[in-house]
N, C-alpha and C positions, 0 to 999 in steps of 0.2 A: 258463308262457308258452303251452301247447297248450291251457289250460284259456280263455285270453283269446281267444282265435281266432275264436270260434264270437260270444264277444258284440261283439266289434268290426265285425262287415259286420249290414246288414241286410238281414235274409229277410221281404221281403212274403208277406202270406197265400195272393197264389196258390201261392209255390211250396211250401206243405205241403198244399194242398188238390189238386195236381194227385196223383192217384196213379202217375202214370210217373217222380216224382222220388218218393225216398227220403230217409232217412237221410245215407247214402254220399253224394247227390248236392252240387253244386256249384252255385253262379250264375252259372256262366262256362256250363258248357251249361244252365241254365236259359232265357239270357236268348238262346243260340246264338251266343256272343262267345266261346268257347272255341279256335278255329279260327286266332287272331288269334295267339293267343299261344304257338303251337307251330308256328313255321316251318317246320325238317324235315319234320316231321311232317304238316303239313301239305299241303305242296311234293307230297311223297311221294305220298298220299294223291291229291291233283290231277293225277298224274300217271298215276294208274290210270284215269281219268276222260278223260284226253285234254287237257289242261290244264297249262299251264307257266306259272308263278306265280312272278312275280321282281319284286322291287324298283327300282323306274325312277325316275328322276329328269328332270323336267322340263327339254331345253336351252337353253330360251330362254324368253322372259314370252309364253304365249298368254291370249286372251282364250274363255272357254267360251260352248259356242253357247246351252245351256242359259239360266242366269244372266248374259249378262252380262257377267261380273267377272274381273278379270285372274290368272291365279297365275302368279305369280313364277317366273324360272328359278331351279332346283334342290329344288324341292318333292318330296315323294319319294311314290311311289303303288305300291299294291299292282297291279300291271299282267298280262293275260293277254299271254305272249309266241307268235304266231302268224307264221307260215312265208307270206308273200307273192309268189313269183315270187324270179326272179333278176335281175341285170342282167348279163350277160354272164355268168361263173361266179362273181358275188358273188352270196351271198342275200339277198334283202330280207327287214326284218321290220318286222311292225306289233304296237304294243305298244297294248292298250285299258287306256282308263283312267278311273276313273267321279269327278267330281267330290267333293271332298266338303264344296260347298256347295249343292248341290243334284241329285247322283245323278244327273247329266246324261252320258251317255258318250262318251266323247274317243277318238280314233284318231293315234294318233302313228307314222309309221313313218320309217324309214331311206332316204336318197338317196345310195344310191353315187357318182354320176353326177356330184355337187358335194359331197360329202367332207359333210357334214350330212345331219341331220333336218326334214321337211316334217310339216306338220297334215294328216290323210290326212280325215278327217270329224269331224264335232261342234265345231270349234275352228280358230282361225286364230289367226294367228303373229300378236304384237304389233310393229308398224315402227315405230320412233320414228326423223323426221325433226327435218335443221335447215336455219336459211336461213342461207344465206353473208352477212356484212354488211362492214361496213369496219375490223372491232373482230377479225378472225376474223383468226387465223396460219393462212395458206395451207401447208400442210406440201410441198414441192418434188417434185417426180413424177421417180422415177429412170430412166425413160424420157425426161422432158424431157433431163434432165440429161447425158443419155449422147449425145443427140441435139443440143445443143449443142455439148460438146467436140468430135465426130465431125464435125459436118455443119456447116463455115460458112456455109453460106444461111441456115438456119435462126437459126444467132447472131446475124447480120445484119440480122435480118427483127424478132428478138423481144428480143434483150439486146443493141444494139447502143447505144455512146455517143453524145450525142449532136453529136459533133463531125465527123462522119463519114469517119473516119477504118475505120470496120469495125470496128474493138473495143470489149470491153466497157465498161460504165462501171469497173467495178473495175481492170480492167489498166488505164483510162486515169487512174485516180486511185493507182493504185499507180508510176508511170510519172511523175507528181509529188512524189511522195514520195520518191522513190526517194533524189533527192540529201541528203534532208534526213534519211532514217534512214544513211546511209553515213556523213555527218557524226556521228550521234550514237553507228554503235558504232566510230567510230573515237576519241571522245571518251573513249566508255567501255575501251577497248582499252590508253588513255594510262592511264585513274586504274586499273588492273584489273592492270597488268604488276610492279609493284611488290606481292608477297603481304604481304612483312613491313608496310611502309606502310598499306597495309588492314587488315592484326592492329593493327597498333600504335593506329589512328585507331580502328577495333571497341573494344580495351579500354579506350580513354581514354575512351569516350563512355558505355562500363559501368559505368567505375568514380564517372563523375560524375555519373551517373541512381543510383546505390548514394549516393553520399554525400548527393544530393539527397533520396533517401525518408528518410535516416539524419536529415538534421536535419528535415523535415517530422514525423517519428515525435515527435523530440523536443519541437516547437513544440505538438504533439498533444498529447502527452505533459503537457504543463506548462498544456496549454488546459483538458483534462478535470481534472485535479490542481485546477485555481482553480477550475471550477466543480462542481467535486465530478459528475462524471458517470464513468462505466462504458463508454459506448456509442461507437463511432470516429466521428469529426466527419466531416464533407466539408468540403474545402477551399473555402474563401472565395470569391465571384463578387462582380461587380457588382451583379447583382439582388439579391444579399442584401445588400451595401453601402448601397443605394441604400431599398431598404426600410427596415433601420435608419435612415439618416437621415431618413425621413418619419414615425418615430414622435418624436413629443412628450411627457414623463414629467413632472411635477412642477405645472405652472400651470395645466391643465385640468382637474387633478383637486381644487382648494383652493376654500376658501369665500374671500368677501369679504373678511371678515378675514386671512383667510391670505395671501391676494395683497397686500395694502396693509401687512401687516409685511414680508413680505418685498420691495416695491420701498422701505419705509423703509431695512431694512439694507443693499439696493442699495448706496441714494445715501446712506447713512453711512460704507461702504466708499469709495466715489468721492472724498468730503469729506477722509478718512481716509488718502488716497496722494496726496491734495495738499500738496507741502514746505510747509512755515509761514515759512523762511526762505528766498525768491528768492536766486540766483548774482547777479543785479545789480540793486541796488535806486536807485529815482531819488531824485534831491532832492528834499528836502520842500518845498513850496512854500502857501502861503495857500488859491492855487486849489488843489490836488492835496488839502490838507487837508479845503476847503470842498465838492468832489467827493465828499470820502470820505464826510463827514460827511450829505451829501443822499443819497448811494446807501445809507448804513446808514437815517436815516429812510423813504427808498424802502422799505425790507426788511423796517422794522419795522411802517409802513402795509400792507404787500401779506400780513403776514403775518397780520393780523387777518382778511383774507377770503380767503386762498387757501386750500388743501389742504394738510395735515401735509408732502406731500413739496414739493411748492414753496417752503412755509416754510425746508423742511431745505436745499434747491436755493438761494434767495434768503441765508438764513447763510452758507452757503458760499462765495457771491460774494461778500458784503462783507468774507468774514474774509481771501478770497485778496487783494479790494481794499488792504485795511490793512495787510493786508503787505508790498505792495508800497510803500505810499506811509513 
């Protein structure tokens, strides 16, 4: 692993050509990035200097005078900490701080005086505004509010009903109500005195929402069983009643032929639940005969040019005719 070290970074030509590095030396101080990475050490070092070097974080979004460009609050910077005045016996301090998008230096210090931090140079505070509209929840000012309950001019002047009566709209809508919720927990007061009565009516309505999921499971139970599925159905609606019925299976999907047998066996079916023997049969009479016998040649001329089903339609009336007669 020590023997990988050395080929894993790379060492540009200058730094074996300078002769103030070596061997020994590093590209943390070649490149003068060494300083970064030893805090203490560093800190310390700055401190013999005149210099106090602490980590500051940004408390609010300022925009740098340098670029421009906004940094965000809580961005964290290497900052010199510097001794400003006092305000009273608090000390002020100003904290520099040098961009790093563009090395442009920033001054942040401390306001006793309003409990925050002010942009002291190089940078200003970002204000994001907004406009009040008609969509906005007015959050209630606890100064109104106390200046209200306290001071009836003022409730008079700004929350008053308007019946002028001097009160608010709320006591005067509560002041209507009033009789109508008395009635109600007096209602509830009747059904509420009786505990056992309220158990009793609680477990019946338990026990028949239980029986109800009980045979639902079973209906379930015996729905997946016939169509062979795994998966829990959802109970049945309208829309899916009403869907099923708008689908049509069977006649849209048949050729020509296929539809014209099957309105044959239709109306062979039809022919076929017709009794052959009437409950009451008329007398037979010359005309009744001679009817019968013109409506069978009717059947037998119609059947030379109608259509296979009309023929089977047109048999079928003569035969219920002849039976009758």
């Amino acid at each position: 692993m020590a023997a990988r070290k050395e080929t894993n970074r790379y060492y540009p030509p200058e730094f074996w050509d300078d002769p103030k590095f070596g061997d020994k030396s590093n590209l943390n101080s070649f490149r003068g990035e060494g300083w970064r990475n030893r805090g203490a050490q560093v800190n310390s070092k700055l401190l013999t200097q005149g210099r106090n070097v602490i980590r500051f974080e940004t408390p609010f979004d300022i925009w740098c005078g340098g670029c421009n460009e906004v940094i965000h609050k809580g961005v964290r910077f290497n900052s010199d900490k510097n001794k400003a005045g006092k305000y009273f016996t608090t000390q002020i301090w100003h904290f520099d701080l040098k961009c790093h998008l563009c090395d442009h230096m920033m001054v942040v210090g401390t306001d006793p005086e309003n409990c925050t931090y002010k942009c002291v140079s190089g940078c200003r505070r970002k204000v994001e505004s907004w406009e009040e509209d008609e969509d906005t929840l007015k959050r209630p000012d606890i100064r109104d509010k106390r200046k209200m309950e306290d001071d009836p001019f003022y409730r008079l002047e700004h929350y008053a009903a308007a019946d002028g009566s001097g009160r608010t709209s709320d006591e005067v809508r509560g002041k209507e109500a009033k009789a109508s919720l008395y009635q109600l927990k007096a209602m509830q007061d009747v059904r509420s005195s009786d505990d056992g009565m309220l158990n009793r009516a609680l477990r019946k309505s338990f026990q028949q929402q239980k029986k109800d999921d009980f045979e639902q499971e079973k209906l379930d139970a015996a729905e997946r069983e016939r169509f062979n599925m795994h998966i829990p159905l959802l109970p049945a609606s309208e829309d899916d009643a009403a869907a099923a019925r708008a689908q049509a299976f069977g006649v849209q999907g048949l050729s020509e032929e296929e539809r014209y047998e099957a309105a044959r066996r239709k109306a062979r079916r039809a022919v076929m639940n017709v009794p052959i023997l009437q409950q009451q049969r008329a007398p037979s009479t010359p005309h009744s005969s001679l009817s019968s016998a013109t409506s069978s040649c009717s059947a037998s001329r119609a059947s030379t040019s109608a259509s296979p089903l009309d023929k089977i339609r047109a048999l079928a009336l003569a035969r219920q005719r002849g039976g009758a007669s």
